[in-house]
BARO-603740 format. One record per residue: residue number from 1; residue in one letter; x, y, z negated of N, C-alpha, C, O in turn. Coordinates in Angstrom, 3 decimals. Each point is the difference from the previous one (the first is absolute). Layout:
REM residues N
+-----+------+----------+----------+----------+----------+----------+----------+----------+----------+----------+----------+----------+----------+
: seq : type :      n_X :      n_Y :      n_Z :     ca_X :     ca_Y :     ca_Z :      c_X :      c_Y :      c_Z :      o_X :      o_Y :      o_Z :
+-----+------+----------+----------+----------+----------+----------+----------+----------+----------+----------+----------+----------+----------+
: NUM :    A :        X :        Y :        Z :        X :        Y :        Z :        X :        Y :        Z :        X :        Y :        Z :
...
+-----+------+----------+----------+----------+----------+----------+----------+----------+----------+----------+----------+----------+----------+
***
This chain:
REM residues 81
+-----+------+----------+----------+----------+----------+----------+----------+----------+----------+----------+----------+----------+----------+
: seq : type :      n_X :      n_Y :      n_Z :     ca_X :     ca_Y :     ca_Z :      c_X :      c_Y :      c_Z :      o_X :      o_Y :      o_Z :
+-----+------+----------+----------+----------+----------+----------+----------+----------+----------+----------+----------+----------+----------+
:   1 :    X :   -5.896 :    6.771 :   44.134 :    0.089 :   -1.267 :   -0.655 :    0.235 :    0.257 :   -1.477 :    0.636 :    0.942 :   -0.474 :
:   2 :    X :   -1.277 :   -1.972 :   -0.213 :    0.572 :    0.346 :   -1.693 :    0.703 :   -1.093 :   -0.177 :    0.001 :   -0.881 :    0.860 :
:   3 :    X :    0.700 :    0.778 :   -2.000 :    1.114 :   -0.915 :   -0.983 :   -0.882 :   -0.605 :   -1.261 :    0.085 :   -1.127 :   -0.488 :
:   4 :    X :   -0.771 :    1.983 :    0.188 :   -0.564 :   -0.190 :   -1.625 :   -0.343 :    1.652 :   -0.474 :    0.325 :    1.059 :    0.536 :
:   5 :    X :   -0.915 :   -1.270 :   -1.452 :   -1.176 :    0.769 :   -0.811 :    0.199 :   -0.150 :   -1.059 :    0.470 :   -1.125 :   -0.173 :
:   6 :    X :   -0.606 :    1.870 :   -1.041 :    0.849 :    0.517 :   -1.595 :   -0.535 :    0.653 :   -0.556 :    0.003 :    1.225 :    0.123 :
:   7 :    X :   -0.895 :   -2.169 :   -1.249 :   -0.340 :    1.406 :   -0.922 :    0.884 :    1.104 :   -0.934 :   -0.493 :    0.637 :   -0.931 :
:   8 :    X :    2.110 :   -0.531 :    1.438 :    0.586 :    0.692 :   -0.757 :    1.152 :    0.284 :    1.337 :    0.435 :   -1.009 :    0.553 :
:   9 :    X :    0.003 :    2.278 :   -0.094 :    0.360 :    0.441 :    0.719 :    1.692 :    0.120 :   -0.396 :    0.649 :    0.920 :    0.498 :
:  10 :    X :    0.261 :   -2.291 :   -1.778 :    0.700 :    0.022 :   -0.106 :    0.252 :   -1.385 :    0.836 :    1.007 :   -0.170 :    0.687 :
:  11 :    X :   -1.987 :   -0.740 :   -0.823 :    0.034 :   -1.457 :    0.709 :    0.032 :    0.528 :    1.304 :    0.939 :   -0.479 :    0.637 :
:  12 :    X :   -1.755 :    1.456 :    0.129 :   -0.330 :    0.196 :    1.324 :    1.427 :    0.524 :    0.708 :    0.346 :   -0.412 :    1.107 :
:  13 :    X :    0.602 :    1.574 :   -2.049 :    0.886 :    0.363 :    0.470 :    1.170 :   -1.097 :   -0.220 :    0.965 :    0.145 :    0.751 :
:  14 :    X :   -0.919 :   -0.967 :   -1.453 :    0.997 :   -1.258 :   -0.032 :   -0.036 :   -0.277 :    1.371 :    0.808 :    0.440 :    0.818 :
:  15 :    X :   -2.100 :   -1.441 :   -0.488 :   -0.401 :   -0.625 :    1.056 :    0.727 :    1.021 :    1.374 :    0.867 :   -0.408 :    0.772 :
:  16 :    X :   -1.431 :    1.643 :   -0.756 :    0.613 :    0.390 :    0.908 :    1.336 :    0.527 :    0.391 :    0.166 :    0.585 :    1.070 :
:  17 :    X :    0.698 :   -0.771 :   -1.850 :    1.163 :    0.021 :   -0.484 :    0.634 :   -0.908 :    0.804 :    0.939 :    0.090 :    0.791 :
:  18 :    X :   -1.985 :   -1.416 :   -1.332 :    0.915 :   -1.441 :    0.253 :    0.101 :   -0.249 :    1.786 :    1.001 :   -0.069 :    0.713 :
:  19 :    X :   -2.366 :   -0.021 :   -0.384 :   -0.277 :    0.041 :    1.550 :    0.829 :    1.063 :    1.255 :    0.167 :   -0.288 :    1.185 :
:  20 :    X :    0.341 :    1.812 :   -2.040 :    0.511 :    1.014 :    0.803 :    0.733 :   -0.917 :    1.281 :   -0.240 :   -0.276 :    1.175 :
:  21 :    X :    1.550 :   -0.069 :   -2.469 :    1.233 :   -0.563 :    0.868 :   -0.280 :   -1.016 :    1.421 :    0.460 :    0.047 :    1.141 :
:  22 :    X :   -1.489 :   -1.012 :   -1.851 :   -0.681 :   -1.046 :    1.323 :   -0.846 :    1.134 :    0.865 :    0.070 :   -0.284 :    1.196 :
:  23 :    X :   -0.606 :    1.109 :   -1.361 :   -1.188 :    0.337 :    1.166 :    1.288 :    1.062 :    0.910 :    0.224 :   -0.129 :    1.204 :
:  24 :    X :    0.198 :    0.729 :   -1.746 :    1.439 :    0.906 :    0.576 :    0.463 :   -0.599 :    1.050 :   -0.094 :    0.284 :    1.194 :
:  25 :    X :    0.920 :   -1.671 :   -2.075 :    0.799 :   -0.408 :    1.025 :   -0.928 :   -1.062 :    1.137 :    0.447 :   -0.389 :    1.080 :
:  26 :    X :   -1.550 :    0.122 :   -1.527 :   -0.815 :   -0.876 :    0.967 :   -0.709 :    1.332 :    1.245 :   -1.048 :   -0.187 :    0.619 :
:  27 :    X :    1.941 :    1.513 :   -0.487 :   -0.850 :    1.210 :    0.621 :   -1.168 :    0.293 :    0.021 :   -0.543 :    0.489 :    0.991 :
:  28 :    X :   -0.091 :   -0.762 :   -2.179 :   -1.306 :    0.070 :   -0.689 :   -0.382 :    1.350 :   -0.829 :    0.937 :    0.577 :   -0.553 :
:  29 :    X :   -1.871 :   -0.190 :    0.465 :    0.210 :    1.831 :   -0.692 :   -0.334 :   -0.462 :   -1.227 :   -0.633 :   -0.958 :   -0.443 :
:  30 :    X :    1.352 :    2.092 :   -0.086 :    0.680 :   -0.403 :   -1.788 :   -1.247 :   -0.176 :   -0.921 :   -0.749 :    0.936 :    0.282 :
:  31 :    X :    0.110 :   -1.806 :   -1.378 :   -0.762 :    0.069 :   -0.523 :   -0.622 :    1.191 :   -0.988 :    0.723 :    0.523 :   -0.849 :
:  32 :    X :   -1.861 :   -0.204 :    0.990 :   -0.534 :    1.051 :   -1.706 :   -1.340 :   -0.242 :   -0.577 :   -0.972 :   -0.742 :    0.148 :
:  33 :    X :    1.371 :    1.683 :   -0.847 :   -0.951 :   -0.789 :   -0.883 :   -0.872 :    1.188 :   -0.169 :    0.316 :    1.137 :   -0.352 :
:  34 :    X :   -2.040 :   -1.856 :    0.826 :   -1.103 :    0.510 :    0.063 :   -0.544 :    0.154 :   -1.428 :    0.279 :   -0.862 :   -0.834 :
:  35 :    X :   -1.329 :    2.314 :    0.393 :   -0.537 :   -0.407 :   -1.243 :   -1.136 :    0.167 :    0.598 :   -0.025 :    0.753 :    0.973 :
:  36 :    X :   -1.352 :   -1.508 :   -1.471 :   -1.235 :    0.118 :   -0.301 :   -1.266 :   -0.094 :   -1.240 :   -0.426 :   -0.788 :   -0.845 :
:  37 :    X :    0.232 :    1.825 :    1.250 :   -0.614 :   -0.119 :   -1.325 :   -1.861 :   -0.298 :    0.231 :   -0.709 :    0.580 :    0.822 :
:  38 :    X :    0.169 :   -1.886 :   -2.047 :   -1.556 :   -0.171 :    0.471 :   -0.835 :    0.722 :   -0.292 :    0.347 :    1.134 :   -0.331 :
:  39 :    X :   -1.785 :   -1.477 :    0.329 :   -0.691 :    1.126 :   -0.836 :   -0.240 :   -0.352 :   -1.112 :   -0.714 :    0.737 :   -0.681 :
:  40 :    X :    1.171 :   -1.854 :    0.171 :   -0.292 :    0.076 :   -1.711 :    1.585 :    0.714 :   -0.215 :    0.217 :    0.180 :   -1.199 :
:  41 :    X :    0.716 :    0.181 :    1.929 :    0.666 :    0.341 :   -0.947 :    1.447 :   -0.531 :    0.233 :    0.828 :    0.908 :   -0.072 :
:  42 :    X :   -0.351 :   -2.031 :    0.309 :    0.799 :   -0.964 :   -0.099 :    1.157 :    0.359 :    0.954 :   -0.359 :    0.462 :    1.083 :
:  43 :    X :    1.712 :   -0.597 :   -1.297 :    0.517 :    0.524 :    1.177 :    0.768 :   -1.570 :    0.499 :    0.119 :   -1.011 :   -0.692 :
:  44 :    X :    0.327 :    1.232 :    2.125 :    0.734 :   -1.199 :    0.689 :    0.843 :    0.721 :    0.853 :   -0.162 :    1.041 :    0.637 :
:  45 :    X :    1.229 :   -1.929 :   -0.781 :    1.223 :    0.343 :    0.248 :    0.374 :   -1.327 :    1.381 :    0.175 :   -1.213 :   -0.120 :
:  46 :    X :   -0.165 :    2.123 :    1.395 :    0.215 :   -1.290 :    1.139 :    1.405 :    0.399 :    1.012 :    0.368 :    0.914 :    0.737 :
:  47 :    X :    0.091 :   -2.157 :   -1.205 :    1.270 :    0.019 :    1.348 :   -0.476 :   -0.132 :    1.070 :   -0.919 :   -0.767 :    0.287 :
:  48 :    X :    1.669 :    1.732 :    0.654 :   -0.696 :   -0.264 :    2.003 :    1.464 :    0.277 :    0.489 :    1.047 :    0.178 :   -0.622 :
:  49 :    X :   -1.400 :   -0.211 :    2.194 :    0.570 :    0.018 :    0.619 :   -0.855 :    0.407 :    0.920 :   -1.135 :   -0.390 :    0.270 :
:  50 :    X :    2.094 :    1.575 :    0.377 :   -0.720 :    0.366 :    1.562 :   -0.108 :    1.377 :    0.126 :    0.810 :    0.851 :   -0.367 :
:  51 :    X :   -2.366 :   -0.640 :    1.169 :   -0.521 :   -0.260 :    0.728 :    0.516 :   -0.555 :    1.314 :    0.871 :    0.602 :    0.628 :
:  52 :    X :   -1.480 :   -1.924 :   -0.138 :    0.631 :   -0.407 :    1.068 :   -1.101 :    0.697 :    1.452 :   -0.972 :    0.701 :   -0.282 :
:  53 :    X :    1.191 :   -0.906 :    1.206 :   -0.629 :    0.733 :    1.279 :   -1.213 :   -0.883 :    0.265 :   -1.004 :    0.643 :    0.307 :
:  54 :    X :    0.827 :   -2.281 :   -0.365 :   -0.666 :   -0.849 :    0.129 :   -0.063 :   -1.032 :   -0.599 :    0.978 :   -0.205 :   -0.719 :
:  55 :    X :   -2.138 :   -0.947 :    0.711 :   -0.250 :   -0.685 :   -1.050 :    1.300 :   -1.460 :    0.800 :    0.260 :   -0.826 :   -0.875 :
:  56 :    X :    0.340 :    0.558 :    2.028 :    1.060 :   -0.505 :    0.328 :    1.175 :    0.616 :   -0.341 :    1.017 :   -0.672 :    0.172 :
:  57 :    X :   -0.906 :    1.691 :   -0.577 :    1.343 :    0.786 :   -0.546 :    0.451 :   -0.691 :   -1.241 :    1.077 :   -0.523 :   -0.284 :
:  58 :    X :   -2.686 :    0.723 :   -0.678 :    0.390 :   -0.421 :   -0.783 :   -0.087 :   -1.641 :   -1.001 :    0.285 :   -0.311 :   -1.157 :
:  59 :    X :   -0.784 :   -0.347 :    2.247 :    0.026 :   -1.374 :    0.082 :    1.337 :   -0.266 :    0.192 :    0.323 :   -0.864 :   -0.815 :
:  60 :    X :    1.030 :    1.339 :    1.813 :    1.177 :   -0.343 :   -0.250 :    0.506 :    0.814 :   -1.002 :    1.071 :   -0.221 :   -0.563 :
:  61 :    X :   -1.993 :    1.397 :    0.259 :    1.188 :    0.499 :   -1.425 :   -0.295 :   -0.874 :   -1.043 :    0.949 :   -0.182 :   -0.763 :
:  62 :    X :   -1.856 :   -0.344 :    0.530 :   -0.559 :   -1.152 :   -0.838 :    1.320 :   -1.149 :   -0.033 :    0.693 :   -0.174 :   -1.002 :
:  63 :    X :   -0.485 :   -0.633 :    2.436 :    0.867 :   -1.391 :    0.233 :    1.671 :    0.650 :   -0.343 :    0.881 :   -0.682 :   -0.523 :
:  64 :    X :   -0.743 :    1.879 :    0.877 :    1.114 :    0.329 :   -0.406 :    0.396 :    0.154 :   -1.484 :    1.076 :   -0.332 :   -0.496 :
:  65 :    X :   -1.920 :    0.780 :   -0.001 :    0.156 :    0.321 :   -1.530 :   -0.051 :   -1.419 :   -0.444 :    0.725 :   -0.301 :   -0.948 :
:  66 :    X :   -1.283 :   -0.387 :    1.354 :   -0.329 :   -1.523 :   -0.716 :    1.471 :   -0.871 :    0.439 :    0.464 :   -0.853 :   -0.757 :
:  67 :    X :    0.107 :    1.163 :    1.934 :    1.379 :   -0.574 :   -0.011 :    1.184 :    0.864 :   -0.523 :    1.210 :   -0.122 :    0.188 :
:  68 :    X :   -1.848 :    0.934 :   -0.824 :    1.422 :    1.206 :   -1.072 :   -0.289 :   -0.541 :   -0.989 :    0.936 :    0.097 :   -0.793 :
:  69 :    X :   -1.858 :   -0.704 :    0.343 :   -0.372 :   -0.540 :   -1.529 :   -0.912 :    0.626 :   -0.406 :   -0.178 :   -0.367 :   -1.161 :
:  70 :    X :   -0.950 :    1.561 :    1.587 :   -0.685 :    0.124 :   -0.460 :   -1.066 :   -0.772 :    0.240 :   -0.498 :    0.032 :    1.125 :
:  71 :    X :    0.022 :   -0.760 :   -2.007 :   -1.126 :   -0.758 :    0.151 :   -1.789 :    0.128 :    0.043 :   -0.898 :   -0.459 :    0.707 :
:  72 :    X :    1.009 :    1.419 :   -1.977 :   -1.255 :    0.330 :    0.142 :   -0.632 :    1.552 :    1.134 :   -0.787 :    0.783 :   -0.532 :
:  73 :    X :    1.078 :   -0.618 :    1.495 :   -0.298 :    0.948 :    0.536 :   -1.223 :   -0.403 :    0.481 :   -0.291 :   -1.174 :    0.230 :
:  74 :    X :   -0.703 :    2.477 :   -0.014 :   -1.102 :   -0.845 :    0.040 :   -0.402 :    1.531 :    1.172 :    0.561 :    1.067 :   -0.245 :
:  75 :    X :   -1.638 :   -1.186 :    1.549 :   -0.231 :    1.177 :    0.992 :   -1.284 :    0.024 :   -1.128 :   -0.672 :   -0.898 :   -0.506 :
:  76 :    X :    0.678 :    2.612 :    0.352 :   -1.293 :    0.560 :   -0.059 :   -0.259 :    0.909 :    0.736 :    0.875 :    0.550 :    0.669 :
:  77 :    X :   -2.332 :   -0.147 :   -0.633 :   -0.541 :    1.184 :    0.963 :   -0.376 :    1.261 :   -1.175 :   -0.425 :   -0.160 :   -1.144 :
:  78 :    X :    0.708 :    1.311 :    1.783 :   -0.505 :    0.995 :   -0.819 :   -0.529 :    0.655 :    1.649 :    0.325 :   -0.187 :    1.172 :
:  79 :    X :   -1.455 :    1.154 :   -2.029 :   -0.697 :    0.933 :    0.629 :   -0.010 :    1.069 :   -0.390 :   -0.298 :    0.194 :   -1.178 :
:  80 :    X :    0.565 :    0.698 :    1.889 :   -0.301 :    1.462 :   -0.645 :   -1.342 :    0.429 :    0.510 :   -0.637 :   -0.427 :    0.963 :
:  81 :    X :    0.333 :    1.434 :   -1.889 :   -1.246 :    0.844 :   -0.135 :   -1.192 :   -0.760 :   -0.504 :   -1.078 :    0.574 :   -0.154 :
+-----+------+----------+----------+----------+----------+----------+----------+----------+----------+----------+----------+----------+----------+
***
C-alpha cells in the first residue's frame, strides 16, 4: 500500500515519520520509503507499506490505517521482473 509520493525525499521521510506511530500501533508493518527513479531522469520518493500476502490483506490494512488516521492509504500492485 502507499501513503503518498514526493518529489523530495525530505517530505517523503516526514510523511513516514508521521504514519510510523499509527501503522505500529494499528499492527500494521512500519512504513518506508521507496525511491524511483524514471527514464527521463526524475526521481520519486513513495511511502508504502507492506508487502501484504493478498489483495484482502491488504484491503483491511487499508480500513485499518484509515481508522488510525491515516487517510490517504491507497493498495498498489507491484510486479517483479
Amino acid at each position: 500500500m502507499q501513503t503518498g509520493a514526493y518529489a523530495s525525499r525530505a517530505s517523503a521521510d516526514a510523511q513516514a515519520k508521521l504514519i510510523t506511530r499509527a501503522a505500529v500501533r494499528a499492527g500494521q508493518p512500519t512504513p518506508l520509503v521507496v525511491v524511483t527513479t524514471s527514464a527521463s531522469g526524475s526521481t520519486l520518493y513513495s511511502v508504502q507499506i507492506g508487502p501484504y500476502k493478498d489483495a484482502e490483506s491488504a484491503k483491511t490494512g487499508v480500513a485499518i490505517l484509515q481508522r488510525a488516521g491515516v487517510k490517504n492509504a491507497t493498495i498498489i500492485s507491484r510486479r517483479d521482473g
